[in-house]
DRENZADREN-700689 format. One line per 4 residues: their letters; for each residue z negated, x, y negated of N, C-alpha, C. Coordinates in Angstrom, 2 decimals. Example, Ala and Ser with C-alpha at 12.3 -4.5 7.8 and 13.67 -1.06 7.14 Angstrom:
<nodes>
as) -7.80,13.19,5.69,-7.80,12.30,4.50,-7.80,13.20,3.30; -7.08,12.85,2.25,-7.14,13.67,1.06,-7.87,12.90,-0.03
</nodes>
This chain:
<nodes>
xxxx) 27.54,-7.10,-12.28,26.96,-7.75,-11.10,27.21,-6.92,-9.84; 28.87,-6.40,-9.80,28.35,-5.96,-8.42,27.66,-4.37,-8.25; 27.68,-3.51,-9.83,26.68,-2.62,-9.68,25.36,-2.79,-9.68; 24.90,-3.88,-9.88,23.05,-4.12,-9.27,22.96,-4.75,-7.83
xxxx) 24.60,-4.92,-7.66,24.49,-5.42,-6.15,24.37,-4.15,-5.32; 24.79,-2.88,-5.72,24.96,-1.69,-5.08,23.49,-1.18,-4.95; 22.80,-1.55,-6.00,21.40,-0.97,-6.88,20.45,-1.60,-5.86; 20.81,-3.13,-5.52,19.78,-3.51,-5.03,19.50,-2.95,-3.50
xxxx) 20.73,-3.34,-2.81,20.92,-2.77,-1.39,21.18,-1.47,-1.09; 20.80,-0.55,-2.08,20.94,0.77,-1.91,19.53,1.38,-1.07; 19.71,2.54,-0.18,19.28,2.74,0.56,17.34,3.33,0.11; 17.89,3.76,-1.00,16.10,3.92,-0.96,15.34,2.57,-1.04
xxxx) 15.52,1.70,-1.94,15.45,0.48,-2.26,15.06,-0.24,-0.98; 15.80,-0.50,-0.04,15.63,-1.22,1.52,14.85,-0.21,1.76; 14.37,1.25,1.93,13.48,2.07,2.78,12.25,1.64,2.26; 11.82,1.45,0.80,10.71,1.02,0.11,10.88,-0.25,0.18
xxxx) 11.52,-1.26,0.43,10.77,-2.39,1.38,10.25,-2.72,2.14; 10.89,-2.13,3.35,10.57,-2.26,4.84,8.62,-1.62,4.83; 8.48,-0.30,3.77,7.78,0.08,4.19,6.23,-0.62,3.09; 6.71,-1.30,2.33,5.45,-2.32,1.52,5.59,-3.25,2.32
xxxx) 6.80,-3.98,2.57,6.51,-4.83,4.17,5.29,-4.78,4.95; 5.34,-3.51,5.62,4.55,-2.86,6.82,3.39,-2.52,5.80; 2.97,-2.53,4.78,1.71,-2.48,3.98,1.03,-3.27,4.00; 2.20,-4.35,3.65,1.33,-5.55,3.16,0.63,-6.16,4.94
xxxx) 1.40,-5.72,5.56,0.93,-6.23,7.14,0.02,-5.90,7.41; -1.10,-4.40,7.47,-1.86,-3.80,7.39,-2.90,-4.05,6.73; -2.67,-4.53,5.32,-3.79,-5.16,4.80,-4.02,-6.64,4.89; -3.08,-7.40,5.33,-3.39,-8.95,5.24,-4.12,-8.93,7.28
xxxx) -4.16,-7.66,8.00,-5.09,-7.56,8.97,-5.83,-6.55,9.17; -5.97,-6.09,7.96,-7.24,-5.18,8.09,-8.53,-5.61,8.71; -9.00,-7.08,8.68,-10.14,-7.42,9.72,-9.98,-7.05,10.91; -8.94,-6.92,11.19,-8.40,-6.87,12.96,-8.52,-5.41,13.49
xxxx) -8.96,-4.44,12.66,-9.01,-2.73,12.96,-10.33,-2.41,12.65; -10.51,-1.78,13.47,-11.20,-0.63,13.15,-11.42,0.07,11.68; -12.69,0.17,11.33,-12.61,0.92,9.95,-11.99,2.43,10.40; -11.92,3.15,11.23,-11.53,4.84,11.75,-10.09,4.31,12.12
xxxx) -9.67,3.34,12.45,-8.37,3.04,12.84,-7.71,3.09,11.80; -8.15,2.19,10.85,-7.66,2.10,9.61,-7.91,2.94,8.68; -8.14,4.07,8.29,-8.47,5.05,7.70,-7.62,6.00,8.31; -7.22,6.28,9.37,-6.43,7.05,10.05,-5.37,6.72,9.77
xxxx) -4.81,5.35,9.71,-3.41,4.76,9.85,-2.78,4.87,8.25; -4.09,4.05,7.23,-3.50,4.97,6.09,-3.40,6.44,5.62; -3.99,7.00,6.04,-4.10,8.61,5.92,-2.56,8.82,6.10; -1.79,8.23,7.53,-0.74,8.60,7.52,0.53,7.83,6.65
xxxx) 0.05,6.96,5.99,0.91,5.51,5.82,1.01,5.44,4.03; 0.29,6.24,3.54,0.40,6.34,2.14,0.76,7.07,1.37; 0.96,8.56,2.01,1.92,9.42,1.76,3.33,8.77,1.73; 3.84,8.33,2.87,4.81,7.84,3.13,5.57,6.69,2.26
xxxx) 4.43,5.88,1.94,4.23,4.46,0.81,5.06,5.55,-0.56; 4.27,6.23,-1.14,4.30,7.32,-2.27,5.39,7.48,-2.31; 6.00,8.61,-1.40,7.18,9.12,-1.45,8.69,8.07,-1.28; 8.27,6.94,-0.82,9.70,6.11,-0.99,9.15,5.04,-2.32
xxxx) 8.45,5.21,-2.98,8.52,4.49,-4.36,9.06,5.69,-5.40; 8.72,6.65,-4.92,9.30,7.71,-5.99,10.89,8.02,-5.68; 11.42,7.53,-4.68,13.02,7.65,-4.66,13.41,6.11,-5.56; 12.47,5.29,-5.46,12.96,3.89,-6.22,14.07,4.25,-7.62
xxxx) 15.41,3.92,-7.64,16.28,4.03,-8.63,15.52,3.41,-10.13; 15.94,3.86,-10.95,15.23,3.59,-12.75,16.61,2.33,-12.84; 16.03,1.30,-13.25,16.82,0.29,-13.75,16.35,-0.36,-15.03; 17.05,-1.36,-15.81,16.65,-2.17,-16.50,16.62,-3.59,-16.21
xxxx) 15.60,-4.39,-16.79,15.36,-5.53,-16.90,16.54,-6.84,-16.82; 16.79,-7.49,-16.21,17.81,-8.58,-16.81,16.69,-9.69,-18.26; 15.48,-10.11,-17.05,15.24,-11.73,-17.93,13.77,-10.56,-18.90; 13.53,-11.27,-20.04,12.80,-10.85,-21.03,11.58,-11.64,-20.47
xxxx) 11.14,-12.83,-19.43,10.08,-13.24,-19.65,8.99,-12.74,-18.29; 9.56,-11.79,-17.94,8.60,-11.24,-16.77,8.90,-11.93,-15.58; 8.41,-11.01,-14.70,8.74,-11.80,-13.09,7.76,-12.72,-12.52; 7.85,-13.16,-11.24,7.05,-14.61,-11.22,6.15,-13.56,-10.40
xxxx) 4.62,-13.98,-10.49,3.64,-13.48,-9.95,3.39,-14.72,-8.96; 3.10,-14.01,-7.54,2.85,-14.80,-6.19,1.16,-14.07,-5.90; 0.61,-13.15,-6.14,-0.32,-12.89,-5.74,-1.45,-13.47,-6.62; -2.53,-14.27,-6.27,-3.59,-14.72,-6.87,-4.76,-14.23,-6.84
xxxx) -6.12,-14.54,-7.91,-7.46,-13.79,-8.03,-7.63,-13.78,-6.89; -8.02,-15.21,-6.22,-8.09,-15.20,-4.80,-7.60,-14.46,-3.47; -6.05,-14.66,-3.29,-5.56,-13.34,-2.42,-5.80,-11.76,-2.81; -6.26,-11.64,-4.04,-6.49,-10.55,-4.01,-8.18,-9.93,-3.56
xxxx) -9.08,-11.03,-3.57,-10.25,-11.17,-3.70,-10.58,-11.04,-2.02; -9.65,-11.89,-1.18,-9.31,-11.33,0.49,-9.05,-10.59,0.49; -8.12,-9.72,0.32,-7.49,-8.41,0.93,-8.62,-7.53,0.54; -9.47,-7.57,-0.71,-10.55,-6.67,-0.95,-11.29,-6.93,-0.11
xxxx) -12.00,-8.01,0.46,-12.65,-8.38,1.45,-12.82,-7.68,2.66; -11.35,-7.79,2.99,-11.23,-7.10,4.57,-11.39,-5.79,4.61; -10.75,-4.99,3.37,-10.50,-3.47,3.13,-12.24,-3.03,3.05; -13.07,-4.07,2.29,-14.40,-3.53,2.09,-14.96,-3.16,3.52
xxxx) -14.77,-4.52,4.19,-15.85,-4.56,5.14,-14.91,-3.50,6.56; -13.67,-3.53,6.59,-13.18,-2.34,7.27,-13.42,-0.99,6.95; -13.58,-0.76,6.19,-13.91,0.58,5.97,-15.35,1.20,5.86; -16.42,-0.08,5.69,-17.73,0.35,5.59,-18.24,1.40,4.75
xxxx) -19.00,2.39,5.19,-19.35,3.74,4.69,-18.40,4.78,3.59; -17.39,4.38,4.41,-16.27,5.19,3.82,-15.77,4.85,2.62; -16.03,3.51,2.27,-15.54,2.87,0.99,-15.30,3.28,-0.19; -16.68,3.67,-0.98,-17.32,4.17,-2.10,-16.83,5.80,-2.33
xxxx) -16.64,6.05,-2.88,-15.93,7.14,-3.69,-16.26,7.71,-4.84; -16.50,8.95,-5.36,-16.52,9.41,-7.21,-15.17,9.67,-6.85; -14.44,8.94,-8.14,-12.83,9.36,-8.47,-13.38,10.05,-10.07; -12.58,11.43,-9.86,-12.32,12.07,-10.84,-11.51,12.23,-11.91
xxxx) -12.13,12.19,-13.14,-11.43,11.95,-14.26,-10.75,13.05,-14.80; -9.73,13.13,-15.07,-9.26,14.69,-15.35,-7.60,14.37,-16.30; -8.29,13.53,-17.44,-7.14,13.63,-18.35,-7.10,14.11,-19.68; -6.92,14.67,-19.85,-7.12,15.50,-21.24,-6.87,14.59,-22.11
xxxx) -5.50,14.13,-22.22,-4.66,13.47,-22.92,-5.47,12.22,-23.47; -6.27,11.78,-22.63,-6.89,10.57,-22.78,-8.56,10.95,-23.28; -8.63,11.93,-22.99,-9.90,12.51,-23.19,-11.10,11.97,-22.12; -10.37,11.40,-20.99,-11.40,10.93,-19.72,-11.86,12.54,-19.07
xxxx) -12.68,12.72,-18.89,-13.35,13.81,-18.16,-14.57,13.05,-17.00; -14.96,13.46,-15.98,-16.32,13.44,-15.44,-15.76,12.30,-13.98; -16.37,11.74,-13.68,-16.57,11.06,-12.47,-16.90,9.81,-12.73; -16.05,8.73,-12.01,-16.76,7.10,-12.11,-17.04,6.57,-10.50
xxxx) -17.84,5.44,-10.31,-17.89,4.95,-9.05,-16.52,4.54,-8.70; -15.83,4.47,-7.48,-14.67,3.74,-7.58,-14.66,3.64,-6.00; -13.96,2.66,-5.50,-13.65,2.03,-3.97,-12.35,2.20,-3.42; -12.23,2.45,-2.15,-10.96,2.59,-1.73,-10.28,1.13,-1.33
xxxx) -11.31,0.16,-1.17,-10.75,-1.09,-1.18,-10.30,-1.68,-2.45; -10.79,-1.27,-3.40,-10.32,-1.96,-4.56,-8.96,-1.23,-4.69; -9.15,0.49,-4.82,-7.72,0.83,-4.75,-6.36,-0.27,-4.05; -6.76,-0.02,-3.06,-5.30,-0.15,-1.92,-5.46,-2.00,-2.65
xxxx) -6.09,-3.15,-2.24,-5.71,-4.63,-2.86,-4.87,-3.98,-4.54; -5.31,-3.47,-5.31,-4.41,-3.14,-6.65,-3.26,-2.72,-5.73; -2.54,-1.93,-5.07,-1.78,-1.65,-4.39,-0.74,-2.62,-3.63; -1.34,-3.48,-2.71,-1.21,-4.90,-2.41,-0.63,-5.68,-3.28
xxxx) -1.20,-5.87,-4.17,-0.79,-7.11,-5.14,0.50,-6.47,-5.42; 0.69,-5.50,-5.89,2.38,-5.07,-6.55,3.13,-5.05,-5.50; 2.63,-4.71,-3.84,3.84,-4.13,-3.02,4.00,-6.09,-2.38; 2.99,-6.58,-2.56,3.41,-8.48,-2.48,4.14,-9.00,-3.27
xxxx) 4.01,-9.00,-4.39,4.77,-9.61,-5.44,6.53,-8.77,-5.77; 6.21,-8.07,-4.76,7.76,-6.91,-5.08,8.80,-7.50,-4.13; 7.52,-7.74,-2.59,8.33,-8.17,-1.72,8.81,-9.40,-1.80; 8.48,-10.19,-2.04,8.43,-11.90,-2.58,9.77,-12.30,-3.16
xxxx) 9.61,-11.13,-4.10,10.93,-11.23,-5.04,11.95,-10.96,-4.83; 11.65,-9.60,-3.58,12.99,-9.03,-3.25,13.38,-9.51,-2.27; 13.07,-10.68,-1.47,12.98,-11.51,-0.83,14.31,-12.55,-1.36; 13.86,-12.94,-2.38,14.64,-14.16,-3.06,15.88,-13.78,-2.58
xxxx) 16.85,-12.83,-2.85,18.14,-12.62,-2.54,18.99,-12.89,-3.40; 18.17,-13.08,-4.78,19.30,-13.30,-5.98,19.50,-12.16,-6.96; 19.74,-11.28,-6.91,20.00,-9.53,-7.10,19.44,-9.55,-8.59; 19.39,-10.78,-9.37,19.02,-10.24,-11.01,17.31,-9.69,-10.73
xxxx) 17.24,-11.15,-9.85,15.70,-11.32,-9.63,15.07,-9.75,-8.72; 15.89,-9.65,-7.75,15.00,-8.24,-6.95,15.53,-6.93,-7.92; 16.59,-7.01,-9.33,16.74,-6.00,-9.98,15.30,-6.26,-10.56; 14.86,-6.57,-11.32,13.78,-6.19,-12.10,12.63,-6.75,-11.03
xxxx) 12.47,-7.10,-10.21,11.62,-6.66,-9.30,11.20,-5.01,-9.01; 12.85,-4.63,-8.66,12.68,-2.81,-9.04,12.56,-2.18,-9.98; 12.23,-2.93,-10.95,11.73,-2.14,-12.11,10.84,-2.17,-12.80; 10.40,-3.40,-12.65,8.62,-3.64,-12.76,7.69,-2.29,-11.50
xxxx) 8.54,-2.51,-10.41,7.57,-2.15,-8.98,7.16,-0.54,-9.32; 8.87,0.02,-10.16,8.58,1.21,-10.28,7.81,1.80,-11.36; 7.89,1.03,-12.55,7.08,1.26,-13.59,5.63,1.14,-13.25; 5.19,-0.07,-12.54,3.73,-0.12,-12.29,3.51,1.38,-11.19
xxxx) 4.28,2.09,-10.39,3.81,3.05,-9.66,3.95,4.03,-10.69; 4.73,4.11,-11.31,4.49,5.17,-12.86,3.42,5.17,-13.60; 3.22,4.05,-13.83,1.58,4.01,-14.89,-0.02,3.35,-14.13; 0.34,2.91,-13.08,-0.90,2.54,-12.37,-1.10,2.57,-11.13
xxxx) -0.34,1.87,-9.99,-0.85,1.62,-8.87,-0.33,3.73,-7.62; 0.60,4.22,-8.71,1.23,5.56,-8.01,-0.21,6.20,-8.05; -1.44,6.17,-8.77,-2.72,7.15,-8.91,-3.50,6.39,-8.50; -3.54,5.03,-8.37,-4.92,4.57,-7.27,-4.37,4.62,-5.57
xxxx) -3.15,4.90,-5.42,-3.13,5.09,-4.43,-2.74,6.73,-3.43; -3.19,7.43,-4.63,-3.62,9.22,-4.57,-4.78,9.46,-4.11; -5.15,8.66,-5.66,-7.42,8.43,-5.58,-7.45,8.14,-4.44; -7.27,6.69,-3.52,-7.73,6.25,-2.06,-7.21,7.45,-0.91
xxxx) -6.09,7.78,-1.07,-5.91,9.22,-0.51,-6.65,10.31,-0.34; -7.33,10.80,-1.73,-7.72,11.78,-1.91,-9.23,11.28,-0.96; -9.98,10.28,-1.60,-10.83,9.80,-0.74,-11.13,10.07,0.85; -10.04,8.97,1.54,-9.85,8.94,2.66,-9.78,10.66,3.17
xxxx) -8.74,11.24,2.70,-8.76,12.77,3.68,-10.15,13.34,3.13; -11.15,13.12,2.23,-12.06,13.89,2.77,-13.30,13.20,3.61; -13.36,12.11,3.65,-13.70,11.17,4.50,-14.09,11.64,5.83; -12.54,11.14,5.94,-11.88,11.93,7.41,-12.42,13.24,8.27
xxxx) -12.24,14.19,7.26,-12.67,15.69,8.05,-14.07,16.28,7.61; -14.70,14.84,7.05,-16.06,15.28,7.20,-16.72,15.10,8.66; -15.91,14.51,9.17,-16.48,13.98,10.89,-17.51,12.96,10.60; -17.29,12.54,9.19,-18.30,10.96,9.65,-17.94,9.93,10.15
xxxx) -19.26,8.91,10.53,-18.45,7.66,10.94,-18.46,6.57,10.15; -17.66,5.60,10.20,-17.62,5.08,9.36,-18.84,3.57,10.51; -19.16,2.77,9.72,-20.19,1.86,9.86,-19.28,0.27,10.23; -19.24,0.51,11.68,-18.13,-0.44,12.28,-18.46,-2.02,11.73
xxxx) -17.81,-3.33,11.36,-17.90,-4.58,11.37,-18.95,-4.89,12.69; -19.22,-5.89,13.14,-19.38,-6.17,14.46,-18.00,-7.37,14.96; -18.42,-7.58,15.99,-17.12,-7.95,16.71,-16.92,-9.69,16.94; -18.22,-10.03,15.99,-17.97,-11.30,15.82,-16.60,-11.93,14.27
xxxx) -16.67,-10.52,13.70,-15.51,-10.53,12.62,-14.27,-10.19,13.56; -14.16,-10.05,14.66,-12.81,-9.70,14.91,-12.57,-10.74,15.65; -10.79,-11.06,15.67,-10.88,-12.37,17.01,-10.65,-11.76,18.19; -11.61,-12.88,18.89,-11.60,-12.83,20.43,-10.34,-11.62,21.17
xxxx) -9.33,-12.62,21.20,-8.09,-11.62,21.74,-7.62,-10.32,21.29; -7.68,-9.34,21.41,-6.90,-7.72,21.11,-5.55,-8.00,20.21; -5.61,-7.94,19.16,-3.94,-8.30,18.45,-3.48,-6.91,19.13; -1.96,-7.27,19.12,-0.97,-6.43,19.70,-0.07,-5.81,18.78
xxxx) -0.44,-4.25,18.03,0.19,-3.87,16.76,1.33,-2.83,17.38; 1.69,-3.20,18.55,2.37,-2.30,18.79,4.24,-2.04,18.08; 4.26,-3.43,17.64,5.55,-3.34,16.99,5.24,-2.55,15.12; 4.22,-2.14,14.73,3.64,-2.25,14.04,4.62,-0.60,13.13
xxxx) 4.63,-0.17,11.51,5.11,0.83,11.56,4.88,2.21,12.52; 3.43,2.47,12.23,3.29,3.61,12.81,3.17,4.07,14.12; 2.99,2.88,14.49,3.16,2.71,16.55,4.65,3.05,16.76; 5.30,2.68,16.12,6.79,3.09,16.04,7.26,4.54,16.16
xxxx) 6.70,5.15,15.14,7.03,6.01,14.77,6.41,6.79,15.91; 4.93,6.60,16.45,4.55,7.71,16.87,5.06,7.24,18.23; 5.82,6.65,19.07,6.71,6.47,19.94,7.85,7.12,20.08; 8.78,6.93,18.84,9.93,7.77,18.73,9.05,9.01,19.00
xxxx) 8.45,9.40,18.09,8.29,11.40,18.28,7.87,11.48,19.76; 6.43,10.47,20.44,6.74,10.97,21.76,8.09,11.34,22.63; 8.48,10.34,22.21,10.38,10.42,22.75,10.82,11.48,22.67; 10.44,11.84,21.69,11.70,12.68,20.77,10.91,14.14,22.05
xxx) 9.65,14.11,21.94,8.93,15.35,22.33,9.49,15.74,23.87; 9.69,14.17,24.14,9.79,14.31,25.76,11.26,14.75,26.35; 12.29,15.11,25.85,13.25,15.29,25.92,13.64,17.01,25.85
</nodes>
């Protein structure tokens, strides 16, 4: 017990919370941005996502009957929603097939909204759990979270990557919502991750 207590509150572990936290925030208001806002913000925000699931420690399972799922057809069926209609133009994608192993070759249609909600659902149901505060429960929380970025959600959220940056520096635009989807008032994301961050570095610059 108290080595999964070490496991749980160990520092990569809390860094890959905080930052599916700040994911899941992003997509449960993706109506509220800009499709170029939001395309920009993950551009920078999913690298970042990536690299602190891949410090996630390898653990084992305590309970044999799986963890409790909080995300539904439905919530997932929103978050695709918003990601669709935020991103517009930019959406639609050929993701490339390139597995030998499997013998997939060639190109399929694929979406960057569908990506990132598959994405969503695991970094929700991770947080939920790791939430609880009862260490068996957020142990195999971390080990479901990391296995699913091992065999699934770690390459749809490359694919939406790979997408997005060429997107990006094609200099297109993306095909804005209108502004009857957004509410009235300006939300205020300034506490938000990457407003953060790009604060400190001004800081940091200005010194």
């Amino acid at each position: 017990m108290k080595e999964t207590g070490k496991l749980v509150y160990s520092v990569h572990v809390v860094e890959f919370t905080a930052m599916a936290t700040e994911y899941c925030k992003y997509a449960e208001h993706a109506s509220e941005l800009k499709g170029s806002e939001l395309l920009n913000i993950m551009q920078r925000f999913l690298p970042l996502l990536y690299h602190k699931a891949a410090m996630l420690p390898h653990t084992e399972p305590f309970f044999e009957d799986g963890n409790e799922k909080f995300v539904t057809e439905q919530d997932w069926n929103n978050i695709h929603e918003k990601f669709k209609t935020a991103f517009g133009s930019a959406n639609d994608y050929l993701e490339l097939l390139d597995d030998p192993a499997s013998g997939d070759e060639g190109t399929i249609a694929a979406e960057i909204a569908e990506d990132l909600s598959d994405v969503y659902q695991d970094m929700k149901n991770f947080v939920l759990l790791y939430q609880t505060g009862t260490e068996e429960v957020m142990n195999d929380a971390i080990w479901e979270c990391r296995l699913n970025f091992e065999n699934y959600w770690g390459v749809r959220l490359l694919n939406s990557l790979r997408a997005i940056h060429r997107f990006l520096v094609s200099g297109k635009e993306t095909d804005e919502p209108g502004e009857e989807v957004r509410n009235e008032e300006e939300k205020n994301h300034t506490d938000w991750f990457i407003s953060k961050r790009q604060r400190e570095f001004r800081g940091g610059n200005e010194n």
